[in-house]
C-alpha positions as a Markdown table, in Angstrom:
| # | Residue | x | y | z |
|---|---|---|---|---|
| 1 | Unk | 3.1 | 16.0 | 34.3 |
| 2 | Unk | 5.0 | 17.6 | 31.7 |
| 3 | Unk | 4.1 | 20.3 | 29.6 |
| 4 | Unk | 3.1 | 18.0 | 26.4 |
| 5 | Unk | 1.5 | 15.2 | 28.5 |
| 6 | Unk | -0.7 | 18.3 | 29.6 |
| 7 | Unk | -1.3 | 19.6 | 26.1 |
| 8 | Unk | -1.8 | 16.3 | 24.4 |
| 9 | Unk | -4.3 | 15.3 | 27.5 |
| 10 | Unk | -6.6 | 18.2 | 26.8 |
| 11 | Unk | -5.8 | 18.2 | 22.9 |
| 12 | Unk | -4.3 | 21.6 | 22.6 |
| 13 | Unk | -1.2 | 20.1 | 21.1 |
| 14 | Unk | -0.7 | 21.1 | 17.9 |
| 15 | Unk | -0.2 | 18.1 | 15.2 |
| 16 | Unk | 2.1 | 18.2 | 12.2 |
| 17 | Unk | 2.0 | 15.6 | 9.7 |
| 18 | Unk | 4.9 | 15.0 | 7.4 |
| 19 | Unk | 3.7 | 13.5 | 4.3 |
| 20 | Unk | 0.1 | 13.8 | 2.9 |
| 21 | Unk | 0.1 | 10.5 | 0.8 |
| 22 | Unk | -2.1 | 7.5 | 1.4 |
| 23 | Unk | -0.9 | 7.2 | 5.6 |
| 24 | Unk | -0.8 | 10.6 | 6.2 |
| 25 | Unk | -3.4 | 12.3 | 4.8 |
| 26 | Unk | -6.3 | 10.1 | 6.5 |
| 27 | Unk | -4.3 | 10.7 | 9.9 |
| 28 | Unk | -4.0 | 14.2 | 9.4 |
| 29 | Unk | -7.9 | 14.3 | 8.6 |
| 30 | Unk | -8.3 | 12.1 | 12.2 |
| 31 | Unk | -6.4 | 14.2 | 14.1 |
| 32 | Unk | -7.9 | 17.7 | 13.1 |
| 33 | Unk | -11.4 | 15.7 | 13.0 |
| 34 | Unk | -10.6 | 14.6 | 16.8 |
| 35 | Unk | -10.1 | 18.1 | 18.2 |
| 36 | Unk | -6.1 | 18.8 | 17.2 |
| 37 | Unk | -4.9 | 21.5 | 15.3 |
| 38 | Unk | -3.1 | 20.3 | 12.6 |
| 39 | Unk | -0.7 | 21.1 | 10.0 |
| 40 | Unk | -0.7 | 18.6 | 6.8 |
| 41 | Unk | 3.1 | 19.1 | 5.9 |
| 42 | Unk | 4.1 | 17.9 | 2.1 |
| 43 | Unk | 6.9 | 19.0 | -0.3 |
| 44 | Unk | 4.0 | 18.5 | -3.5 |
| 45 | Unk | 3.2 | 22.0 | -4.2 |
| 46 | Unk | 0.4 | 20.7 | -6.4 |
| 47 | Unk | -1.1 | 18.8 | -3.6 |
| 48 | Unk | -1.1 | 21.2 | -1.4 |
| 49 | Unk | -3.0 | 23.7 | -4.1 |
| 50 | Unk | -5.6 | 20.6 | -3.9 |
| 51 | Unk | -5.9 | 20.4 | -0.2 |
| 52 | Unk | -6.3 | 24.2 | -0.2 |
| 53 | Unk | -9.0 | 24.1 | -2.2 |
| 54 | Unk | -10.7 | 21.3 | -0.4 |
| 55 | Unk | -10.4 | 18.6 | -3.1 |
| 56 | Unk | -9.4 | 15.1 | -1.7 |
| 57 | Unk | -6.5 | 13.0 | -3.9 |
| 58 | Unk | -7.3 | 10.2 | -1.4 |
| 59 | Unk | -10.4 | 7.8 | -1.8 |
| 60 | Unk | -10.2 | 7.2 | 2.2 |
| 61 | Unk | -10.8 | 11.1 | 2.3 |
| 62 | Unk | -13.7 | 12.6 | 1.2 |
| 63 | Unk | -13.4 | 16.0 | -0.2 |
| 64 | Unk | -16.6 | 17.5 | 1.8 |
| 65 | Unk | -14.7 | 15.9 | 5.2 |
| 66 | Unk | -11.9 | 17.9 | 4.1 |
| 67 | Unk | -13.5 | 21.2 | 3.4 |
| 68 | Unk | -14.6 | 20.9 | 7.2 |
| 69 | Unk | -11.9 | 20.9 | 8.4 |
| 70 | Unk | -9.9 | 23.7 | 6.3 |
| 71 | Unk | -9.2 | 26.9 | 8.2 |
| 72 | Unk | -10.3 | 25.5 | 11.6 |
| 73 | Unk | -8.7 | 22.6 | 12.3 |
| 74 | Unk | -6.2 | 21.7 | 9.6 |
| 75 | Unk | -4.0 | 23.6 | 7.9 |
| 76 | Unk | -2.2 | 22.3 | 4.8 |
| 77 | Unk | 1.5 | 23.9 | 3.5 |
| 78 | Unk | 4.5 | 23.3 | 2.2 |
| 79 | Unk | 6.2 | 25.5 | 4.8 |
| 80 | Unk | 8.5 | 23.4 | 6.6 |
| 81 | Unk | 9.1 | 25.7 | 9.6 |
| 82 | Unk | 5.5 | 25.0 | 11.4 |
| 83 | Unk | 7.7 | 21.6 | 13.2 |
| 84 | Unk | 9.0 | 24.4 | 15.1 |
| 85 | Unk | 5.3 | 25.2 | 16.4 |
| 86 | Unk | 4.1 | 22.0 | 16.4 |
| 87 | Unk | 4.1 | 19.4 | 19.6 |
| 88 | Unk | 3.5 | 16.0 | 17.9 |
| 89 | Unk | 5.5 | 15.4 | 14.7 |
| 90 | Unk | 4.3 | 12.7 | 12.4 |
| 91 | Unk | 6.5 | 11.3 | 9.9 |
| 92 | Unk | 4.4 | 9.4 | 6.8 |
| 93 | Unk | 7.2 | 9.6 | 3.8 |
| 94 | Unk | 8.0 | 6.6 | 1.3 |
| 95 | Unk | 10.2 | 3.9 | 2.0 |
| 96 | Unk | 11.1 | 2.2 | -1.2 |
| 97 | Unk | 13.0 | -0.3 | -2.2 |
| 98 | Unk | 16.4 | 0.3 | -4.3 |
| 99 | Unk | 17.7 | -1.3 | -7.7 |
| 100 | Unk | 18.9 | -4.3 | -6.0 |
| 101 | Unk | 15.9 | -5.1 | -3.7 |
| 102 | Unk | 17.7 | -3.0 | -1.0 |
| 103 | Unk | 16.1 | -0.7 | 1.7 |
| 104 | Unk | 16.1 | 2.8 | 1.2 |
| 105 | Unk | 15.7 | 5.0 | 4.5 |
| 106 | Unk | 16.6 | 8.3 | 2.3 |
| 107 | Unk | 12.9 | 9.6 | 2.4 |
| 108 | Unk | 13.6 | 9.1 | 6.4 |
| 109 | Unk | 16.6 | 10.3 | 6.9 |
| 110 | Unk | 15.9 | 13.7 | 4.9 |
| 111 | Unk | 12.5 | 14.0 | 7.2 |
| 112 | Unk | 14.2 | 13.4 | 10.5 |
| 113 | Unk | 17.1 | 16.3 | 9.3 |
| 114 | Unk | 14.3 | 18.5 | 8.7 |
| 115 | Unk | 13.0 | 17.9 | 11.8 |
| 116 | Unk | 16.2 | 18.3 | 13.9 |
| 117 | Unk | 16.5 | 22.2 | 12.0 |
| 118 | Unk | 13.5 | 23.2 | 14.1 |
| 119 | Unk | 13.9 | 20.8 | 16.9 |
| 120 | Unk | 13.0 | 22.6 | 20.3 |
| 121 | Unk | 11.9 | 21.0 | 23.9 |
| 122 | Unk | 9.2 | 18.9 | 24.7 |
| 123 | Unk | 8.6 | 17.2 | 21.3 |
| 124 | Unk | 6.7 | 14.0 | 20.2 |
| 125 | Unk | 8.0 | 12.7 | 17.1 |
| 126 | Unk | 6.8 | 9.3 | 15.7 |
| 127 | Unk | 7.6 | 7.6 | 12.7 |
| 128 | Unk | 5.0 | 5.7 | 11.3 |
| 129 | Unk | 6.6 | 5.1 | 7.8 |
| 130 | Unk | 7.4 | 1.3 | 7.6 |
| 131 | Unk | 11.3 | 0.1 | 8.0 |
| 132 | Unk | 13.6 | -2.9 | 9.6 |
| 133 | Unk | 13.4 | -3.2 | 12.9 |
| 134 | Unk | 16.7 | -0.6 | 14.4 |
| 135 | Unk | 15.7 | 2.2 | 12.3 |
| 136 | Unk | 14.0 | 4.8 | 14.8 |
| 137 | Unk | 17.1 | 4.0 | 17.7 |
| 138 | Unk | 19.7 | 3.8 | 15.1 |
| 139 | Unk | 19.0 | 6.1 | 12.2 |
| 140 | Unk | 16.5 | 8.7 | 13.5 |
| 141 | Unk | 17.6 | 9.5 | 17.4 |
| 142 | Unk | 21.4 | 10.1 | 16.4 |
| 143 | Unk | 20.5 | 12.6 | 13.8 |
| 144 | Unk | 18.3 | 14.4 | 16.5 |
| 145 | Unk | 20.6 | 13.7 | 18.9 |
| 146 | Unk | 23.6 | 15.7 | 17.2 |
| 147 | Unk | 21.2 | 19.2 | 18.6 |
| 148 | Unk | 22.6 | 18.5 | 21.9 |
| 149 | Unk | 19.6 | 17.6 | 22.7 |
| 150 | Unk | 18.9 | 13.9 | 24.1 |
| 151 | Unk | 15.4 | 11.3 | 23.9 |
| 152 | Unk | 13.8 | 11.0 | 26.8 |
| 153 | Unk | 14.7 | 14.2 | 28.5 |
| 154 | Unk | 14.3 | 16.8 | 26.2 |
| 155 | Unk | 12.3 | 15.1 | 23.1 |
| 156 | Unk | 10.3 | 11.8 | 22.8 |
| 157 | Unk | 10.6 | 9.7 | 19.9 |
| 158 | Unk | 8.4 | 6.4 | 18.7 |
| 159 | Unk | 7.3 | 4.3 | 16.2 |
| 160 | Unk | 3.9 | 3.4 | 15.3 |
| 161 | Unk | 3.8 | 1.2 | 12.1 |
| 162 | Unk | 0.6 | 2.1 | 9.6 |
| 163 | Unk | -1.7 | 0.1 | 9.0 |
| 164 | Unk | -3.7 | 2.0 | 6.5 |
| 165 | Unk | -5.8 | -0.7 | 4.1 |
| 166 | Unk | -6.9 | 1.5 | 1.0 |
| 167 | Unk | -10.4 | 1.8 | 0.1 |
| 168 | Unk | -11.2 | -0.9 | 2.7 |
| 169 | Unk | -14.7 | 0.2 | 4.1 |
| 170 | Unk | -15.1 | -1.7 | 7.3 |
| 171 | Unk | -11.6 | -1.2 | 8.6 |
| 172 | Unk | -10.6 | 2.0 | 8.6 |
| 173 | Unk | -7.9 | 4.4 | 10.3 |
| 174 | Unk | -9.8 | 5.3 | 13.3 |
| 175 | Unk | -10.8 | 1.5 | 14.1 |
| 176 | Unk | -7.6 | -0.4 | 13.2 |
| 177 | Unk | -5.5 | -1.1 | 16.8 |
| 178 | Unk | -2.7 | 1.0 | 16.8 |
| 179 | Unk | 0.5 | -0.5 | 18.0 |
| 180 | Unk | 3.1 | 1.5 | 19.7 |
| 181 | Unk | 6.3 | 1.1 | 20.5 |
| 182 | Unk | 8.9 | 4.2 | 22.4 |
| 183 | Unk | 12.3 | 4.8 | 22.4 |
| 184 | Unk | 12.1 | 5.6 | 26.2 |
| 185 | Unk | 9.3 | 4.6 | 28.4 |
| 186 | Unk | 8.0 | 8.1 | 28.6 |
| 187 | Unk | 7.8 | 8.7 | 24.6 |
| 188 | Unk | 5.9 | 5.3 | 24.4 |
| 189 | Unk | 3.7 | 6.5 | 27.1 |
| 190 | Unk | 3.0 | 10.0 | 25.1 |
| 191 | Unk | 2.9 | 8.2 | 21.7 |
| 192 | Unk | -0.1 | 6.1 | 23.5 |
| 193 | Unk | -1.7 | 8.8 | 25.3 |
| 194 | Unk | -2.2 | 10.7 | 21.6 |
| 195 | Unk | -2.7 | 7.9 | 19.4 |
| 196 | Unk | -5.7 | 7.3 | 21.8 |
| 197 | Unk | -7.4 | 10.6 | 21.4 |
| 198 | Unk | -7.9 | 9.3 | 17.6 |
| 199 | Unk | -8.0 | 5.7 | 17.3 |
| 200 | Unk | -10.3 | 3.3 | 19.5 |
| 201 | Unk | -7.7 | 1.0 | 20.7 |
| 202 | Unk | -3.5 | 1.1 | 21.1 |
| 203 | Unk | -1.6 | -1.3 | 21.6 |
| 204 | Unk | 1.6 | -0.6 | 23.6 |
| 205 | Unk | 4.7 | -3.1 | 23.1 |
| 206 | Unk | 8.1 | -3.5 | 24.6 |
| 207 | Unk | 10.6 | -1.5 | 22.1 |
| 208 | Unk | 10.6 | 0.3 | 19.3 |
| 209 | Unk | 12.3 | -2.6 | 17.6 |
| 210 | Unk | 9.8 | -4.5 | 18.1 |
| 211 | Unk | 7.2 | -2.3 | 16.9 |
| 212 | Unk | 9.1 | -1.8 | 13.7 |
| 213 | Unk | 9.0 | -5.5 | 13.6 |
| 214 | Unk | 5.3 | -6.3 | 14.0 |
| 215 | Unk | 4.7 | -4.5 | 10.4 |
| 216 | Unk | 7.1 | -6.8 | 8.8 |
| 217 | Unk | 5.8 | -9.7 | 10.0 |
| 218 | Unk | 2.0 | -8.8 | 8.9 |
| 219 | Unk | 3.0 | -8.5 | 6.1 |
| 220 | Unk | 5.5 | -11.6 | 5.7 |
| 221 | Unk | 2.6 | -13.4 | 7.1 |
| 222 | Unk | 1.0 | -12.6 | 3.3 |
| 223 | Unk | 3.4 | -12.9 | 1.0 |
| 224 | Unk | 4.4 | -16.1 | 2.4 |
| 225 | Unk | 0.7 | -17.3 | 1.7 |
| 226 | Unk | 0.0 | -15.4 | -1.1 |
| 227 | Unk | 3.1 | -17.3 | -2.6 |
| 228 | Unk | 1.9 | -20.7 | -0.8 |
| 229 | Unk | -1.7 | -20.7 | -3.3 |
| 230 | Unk | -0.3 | -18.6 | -6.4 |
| 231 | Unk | 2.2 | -22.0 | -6.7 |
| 232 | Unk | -0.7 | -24.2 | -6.1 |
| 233 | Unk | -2.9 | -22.2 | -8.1 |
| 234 | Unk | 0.0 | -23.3 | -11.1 |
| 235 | Unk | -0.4 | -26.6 | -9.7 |
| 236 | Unk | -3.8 | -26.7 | -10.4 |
| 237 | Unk | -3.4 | -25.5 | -13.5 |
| 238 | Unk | -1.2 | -28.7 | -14.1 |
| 239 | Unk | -3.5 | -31.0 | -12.8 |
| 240 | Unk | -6.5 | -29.9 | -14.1 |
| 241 | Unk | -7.9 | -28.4 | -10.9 |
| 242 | Unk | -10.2 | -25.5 | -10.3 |
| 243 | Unk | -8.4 | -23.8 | -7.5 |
| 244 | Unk | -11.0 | -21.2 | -6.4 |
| 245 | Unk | -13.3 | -24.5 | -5.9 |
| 246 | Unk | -10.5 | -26.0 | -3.8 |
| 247 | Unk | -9.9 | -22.4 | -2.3 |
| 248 | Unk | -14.0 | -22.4 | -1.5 |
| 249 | Unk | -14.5 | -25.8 | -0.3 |
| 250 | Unk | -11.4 | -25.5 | 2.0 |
| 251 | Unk | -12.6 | -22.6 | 4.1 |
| 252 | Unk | -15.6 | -24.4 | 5.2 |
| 253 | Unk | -13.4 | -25.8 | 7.4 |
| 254 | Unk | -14.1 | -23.5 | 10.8 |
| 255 | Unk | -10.1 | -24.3 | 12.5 |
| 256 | Unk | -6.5 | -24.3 | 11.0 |
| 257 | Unk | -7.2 | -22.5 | 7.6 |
| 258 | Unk | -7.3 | -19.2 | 6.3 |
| 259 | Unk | -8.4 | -18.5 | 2.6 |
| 260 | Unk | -6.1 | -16.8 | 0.6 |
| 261 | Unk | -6.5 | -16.3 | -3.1 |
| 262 | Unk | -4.3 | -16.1 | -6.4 |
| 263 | Unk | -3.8 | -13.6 | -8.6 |
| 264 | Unk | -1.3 | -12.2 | -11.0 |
| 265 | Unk | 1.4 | -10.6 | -8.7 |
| 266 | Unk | 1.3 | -8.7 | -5.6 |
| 267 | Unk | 1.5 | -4.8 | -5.8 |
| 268 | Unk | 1.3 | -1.5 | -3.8 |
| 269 | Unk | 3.9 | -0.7 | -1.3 |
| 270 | Unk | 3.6 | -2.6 | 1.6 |
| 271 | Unk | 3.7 | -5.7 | 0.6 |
| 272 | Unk | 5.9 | -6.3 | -1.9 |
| 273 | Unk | 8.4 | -4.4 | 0.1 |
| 274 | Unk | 8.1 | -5.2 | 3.7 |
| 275 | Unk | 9.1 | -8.6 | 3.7 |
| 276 | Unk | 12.0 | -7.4 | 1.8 |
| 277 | Unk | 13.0 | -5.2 | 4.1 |
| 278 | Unk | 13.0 | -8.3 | 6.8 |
| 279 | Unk | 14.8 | -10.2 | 4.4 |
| 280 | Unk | 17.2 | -7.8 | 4.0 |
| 281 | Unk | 17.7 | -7.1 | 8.3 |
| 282 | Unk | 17.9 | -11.4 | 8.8 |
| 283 | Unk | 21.1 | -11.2 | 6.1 |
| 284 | Unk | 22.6 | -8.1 | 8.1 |
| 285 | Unk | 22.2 | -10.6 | 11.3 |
| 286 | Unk | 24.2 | -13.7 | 9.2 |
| 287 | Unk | 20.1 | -15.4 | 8.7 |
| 288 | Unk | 18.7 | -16.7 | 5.4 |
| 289 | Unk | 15.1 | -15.9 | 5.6 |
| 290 | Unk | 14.1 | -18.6 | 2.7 |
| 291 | Unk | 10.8 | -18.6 | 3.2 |
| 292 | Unk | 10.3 | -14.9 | 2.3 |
| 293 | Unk | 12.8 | -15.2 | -0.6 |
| 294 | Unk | 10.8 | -18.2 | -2.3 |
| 295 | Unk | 8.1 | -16.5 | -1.6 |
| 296 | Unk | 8.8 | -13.4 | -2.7 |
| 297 | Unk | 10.4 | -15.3 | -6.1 |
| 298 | Unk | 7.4 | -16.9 | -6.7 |
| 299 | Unk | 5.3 | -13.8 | -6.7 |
| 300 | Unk | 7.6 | -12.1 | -9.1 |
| 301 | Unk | 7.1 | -14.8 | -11.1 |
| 302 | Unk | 3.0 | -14.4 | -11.7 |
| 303 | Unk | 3.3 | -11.7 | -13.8 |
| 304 | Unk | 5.1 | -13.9 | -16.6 |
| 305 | Unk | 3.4 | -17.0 | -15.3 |
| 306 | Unk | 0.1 | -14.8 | -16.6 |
| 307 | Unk | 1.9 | -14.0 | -20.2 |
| 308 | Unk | 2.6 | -18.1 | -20.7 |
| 309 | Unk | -0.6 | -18.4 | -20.2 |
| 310 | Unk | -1.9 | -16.1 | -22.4 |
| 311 | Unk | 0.4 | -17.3 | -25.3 |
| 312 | Unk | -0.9 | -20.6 | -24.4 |
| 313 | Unk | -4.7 | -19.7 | -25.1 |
| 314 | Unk | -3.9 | -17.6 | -28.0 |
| 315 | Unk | -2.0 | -20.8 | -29.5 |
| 316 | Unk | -5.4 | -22.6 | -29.3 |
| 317 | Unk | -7.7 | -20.0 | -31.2 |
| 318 | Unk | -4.8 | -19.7 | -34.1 |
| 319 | Unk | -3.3 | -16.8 | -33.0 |
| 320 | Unk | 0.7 | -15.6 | -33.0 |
| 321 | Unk | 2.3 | -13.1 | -31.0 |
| 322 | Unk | 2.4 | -10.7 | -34.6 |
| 323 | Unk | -1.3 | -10.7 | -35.2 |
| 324 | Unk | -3.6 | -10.4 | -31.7 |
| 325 | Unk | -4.7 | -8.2 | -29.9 |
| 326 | Unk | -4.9 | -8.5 | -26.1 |
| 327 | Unk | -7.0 | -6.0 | -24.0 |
| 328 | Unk | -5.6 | -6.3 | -20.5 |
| 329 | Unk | -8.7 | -5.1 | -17.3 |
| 330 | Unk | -7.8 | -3.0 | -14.6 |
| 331 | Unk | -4.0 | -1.6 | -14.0 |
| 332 | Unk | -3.9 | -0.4 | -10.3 |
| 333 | Unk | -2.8 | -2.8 | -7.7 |
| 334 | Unk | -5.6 | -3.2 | -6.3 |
| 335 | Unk | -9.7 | -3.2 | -6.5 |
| 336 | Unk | -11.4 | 0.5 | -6.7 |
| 337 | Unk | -7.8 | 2.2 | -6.1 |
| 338 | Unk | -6.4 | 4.4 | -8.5 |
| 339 | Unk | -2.5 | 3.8 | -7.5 |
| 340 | Unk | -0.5 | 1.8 | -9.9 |
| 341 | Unk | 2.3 | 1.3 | -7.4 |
| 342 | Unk | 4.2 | -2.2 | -7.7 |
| 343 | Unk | 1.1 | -3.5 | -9.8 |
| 344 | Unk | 1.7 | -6.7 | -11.3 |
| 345 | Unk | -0.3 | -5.7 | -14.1 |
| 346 | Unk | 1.7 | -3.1 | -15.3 |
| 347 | Unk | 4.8 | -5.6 | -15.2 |
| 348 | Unk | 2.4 | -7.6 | -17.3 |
| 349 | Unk | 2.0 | -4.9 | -19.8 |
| 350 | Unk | 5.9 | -4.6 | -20.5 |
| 351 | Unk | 6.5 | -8.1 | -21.1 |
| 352 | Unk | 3.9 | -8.0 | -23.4 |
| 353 | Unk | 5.2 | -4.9 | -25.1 |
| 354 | Unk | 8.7 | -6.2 | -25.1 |
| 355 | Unk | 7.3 | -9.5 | -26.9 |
| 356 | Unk | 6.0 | -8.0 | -29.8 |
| 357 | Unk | 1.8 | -8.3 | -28.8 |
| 358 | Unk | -0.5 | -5.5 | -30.1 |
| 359 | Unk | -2.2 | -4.9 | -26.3 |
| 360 | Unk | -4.5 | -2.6 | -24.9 |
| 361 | Unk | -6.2 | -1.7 | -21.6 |
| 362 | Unk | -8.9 | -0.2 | -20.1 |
| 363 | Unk | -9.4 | 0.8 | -16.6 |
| 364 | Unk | -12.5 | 3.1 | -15.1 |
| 365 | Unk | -9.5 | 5.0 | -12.5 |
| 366 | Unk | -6.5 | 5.3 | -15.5 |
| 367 | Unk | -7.1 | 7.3 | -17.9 |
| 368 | Unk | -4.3 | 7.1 | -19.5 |
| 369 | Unk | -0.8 | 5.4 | -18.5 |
| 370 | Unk | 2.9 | 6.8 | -19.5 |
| 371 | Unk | 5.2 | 4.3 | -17.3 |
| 372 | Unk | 8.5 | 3.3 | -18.9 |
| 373 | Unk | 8.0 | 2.2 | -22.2 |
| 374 | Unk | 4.0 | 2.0 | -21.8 |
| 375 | Unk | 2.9 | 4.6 | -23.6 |
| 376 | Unk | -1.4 | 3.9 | -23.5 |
| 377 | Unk | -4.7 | 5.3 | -23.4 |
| 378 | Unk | -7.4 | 3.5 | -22.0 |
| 379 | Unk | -9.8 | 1.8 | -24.1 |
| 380 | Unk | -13.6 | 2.3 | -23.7 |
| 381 | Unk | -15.5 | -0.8 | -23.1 |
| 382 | Unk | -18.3 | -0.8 | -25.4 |
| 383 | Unk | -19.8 | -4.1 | -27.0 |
| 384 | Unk | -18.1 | -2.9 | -30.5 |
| 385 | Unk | -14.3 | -2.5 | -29.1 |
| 386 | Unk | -14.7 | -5.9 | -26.8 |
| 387 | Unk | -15.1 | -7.5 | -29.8 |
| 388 | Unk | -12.2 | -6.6 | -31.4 |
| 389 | Unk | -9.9 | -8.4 | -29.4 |
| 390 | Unk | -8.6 | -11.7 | -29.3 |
| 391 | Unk | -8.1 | -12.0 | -25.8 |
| 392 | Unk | -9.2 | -10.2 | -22.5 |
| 393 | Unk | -7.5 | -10.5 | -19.4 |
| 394 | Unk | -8.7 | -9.4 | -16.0 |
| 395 | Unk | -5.9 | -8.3 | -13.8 |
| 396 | Unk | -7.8 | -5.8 | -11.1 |
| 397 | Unk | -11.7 | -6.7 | -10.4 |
| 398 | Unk | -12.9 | -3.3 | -10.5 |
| 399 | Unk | -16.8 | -2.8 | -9.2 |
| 400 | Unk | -16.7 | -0.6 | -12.3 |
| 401 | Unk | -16.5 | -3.1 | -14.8 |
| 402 | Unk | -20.1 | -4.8 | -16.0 |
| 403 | Unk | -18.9 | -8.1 | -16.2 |
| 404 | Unk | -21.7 | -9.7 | -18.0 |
| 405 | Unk | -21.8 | -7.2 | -20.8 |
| 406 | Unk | -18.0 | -8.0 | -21.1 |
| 407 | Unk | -18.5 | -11.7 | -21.5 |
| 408 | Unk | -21.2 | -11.5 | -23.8 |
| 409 | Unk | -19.0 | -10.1 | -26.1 |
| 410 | Unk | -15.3 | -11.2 | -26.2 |
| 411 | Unk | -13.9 | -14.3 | -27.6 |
| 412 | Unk | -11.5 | -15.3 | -24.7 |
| 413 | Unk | -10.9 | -14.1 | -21.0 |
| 414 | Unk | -8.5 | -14.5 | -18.8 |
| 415 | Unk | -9.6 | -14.2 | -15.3 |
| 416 | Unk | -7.1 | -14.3 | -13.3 |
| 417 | Unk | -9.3 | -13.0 | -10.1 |
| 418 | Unk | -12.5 | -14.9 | -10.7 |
| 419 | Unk | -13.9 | -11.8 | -11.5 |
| 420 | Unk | -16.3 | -13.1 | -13.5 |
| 421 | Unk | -17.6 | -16.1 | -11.3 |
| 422 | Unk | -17.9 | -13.9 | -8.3 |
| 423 | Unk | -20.1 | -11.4 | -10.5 |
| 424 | Unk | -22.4 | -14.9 | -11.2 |
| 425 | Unk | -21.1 | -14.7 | -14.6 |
| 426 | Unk | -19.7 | -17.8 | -16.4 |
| 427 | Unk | -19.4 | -19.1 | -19.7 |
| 428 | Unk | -16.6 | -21.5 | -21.5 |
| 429 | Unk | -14.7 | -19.0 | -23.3 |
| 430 | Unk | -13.7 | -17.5 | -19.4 |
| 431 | Unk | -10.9 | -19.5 | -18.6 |
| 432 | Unk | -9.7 | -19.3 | -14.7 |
| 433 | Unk | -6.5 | -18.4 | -13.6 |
């Protein structure tokens, strides 16, 4: 047995996670929560000062979870040097896509050279940060390689894709099946033997590769559908259809179907990206993966799909681009999150702006938004400002929103997340997506 199988068997090794966003902080939190001392690792001086302090950034985290931890179990800093004194390294940066829909490893590769500065013997370091399949073999080992020192003998290195679902209450980090996948046998078998010290179940597979790979295609699997019902949701549209009735009466059926709903774009930073990524790997291999291209076009597409429809409703009452004024609900990605990243309502927002309309928002998590040439503070619903508007769209369903008093009184909504319906609210000026 070697000397980190020992340690990581009895939980004396000592944890360092690398990144302290939306992955790693919750894993950090798991680890120290599960009996490992842990360093939380992030470059944010700011966030640090939080974590310090005991104040969570992360709605997964509570703050009186954290302060529980602090000064036992974990240890927060921006001090780069604890790898050196750490025996499982966890790597949690961004992986972003560039200007022309292009992976970019740079968060990656500037983690793993940070790593390889304080590299010593007997080492678990797992990447959990979401790539195309080849990245941890061919981007990560030669850089930690080039110490003289070689995977498999004298470090271990895996993959372990997240699987973090924000604000999701009955899925959480510790009960979401944690695949793994090692560069060597051995690193595999270490990655496993931690990961179930903290989570209820792992799931070992064959390769790294393919572990890389099981990410992508979760998340293909819903942009591809996603796609499939936003087009039919515009086919609906055409034909006069109510798609969330369709939506409703087709999941009765207890084989072969899987709801999926429509909306006005997909956001955050999985999917949006991931397939991309794929995408991107099946042209490096002389593939065309079409399905994720269309799909991934026709998502794109919602957010101006939404703004035709808006002109079209505002045509109706009278109204020109010049003289209405459209308050646009909820601007994060996704229900009860405060992160704005890739959110299709945002996109919204600057085609709006760029076409001359006089809009507004108001969101209970944004205070105020300063993205590109959006330039907004949020507006506070009261029965007096709703009124004021010519046309309300809901874009994010937030729990915070008192859907009844907003229907009462605006003139026109746009629900484009049958908000309203859900909330047993309905009324003819709410039009459906």
């Amino acid at each position: 047995m070697s000397t980190i199988a020992g340690l990581l068997s009895c939980k004396k090794a000592k944890v360092c996670v690398l990144g302290l966003g939306y992955v790693g902080l919750p894993i950090a939190v798991a680890a120290a929560k599960n009996g490992f001392f842990t360093y939380g690792l992030d470059n944010s001086g700011s966030r640090i000062a939080r974590l310090e302090k005991g104040v969570s950034y992360i709605t997964d985290v509570p703050s009186d979870a954290l302060r529980k931890l602090l000064g036992n179990r974990f240890h927060p800093t921006i001090d780069g040097s604890v790898v050196a004194n750490s025996d499982v390294i966890i790597i949690c940066v961004p992986t972003p896509l560039k200007r022309k829909r292009i992976p970019d490893v740079s968060y990656i590769v500037k983690a793993i050279k940070a790593i390889a500065k304080h590299l010593r013997k007997d080492q678990l370091i797992i990447l959990e940060s979401t790539t195309y399949p080849g990245t941890t073999d061919e981007i990560a080992r030669p850089i930690l390689e080039k110490t003289g020192m070689l995977e498999g003998k004298d470090f271990f290195l895996a993959f372990s894709p997240e699987r973090i679902d924000p604000s999701n209450k009955r899925y959480r980090f510790s009960n979401i099946p944690k695949v793994v996948g090692g560069v060597s046998k051995k690193a595999q078998k270490l990655a496993c033997s931690f990961y179930s010290k903290i989570v209820k179940k792992v799931i070992p597979v064959s390769s790294v590769r393919a572990a890389e790979s099981v990410k992508l295609l979760e998340n293909t699997f819903r942009i591809v559908n996603i796609g499939l019902i936003n087009e039919f949701a515009m086919l609906c549209d055409k034909l006069d259809l109510d798609v969330w009735e369709i939506i409703d009466a087709a999941k009765t059926k207890p084989f072969g179907f899987m709801p999926f709903y429509p909306g006005p774009g997909i956001g955050g930073h999985c999917i949006p990206a991931d397939p991309v990524y794929l995408s991107w790997k099946a042209r490096k291999a002389g593939f065309k993966a079409k399905m994720i291209d269309l799909a991934a076009k026709t998502n794109n597409f919602m957010p101006y799909y939404i703004v035709h429809r808006m002109e079209a409703l505002l045509e109706k009452t009278g109204k020109s681009v010049s003289n209405a004024k459209v308050l646009i609900l909820g601007v994060t990605y996704k229900k009860d999150v405060k992160d704005l990243r890739e959110s299709p309502a945002l996109e919204a927002l600057e085609i709006l702006k760029n076409k001359g309309f006089n809009v507004s928002y108001a969101d209970p998590h944004i205070p105020c938004l300063d993205i590109n040439s959006i330039d907004l503070k949020a507006v506070k619903l009261t029965s007096a400002s709703i009124r004021r508007y010519d046309l309300i769209v809901l874009t994010t369903a937030h729990s915070g929103f008192n859907y009844k008093n907003i229907s009462k009184s605006a003139k026109v909504i746009l629900d484009t997340r049958n908000a309203f319906a859900l909330a047993g609210v309905k009324a003819d000026h709410i039009i459906k997506l």
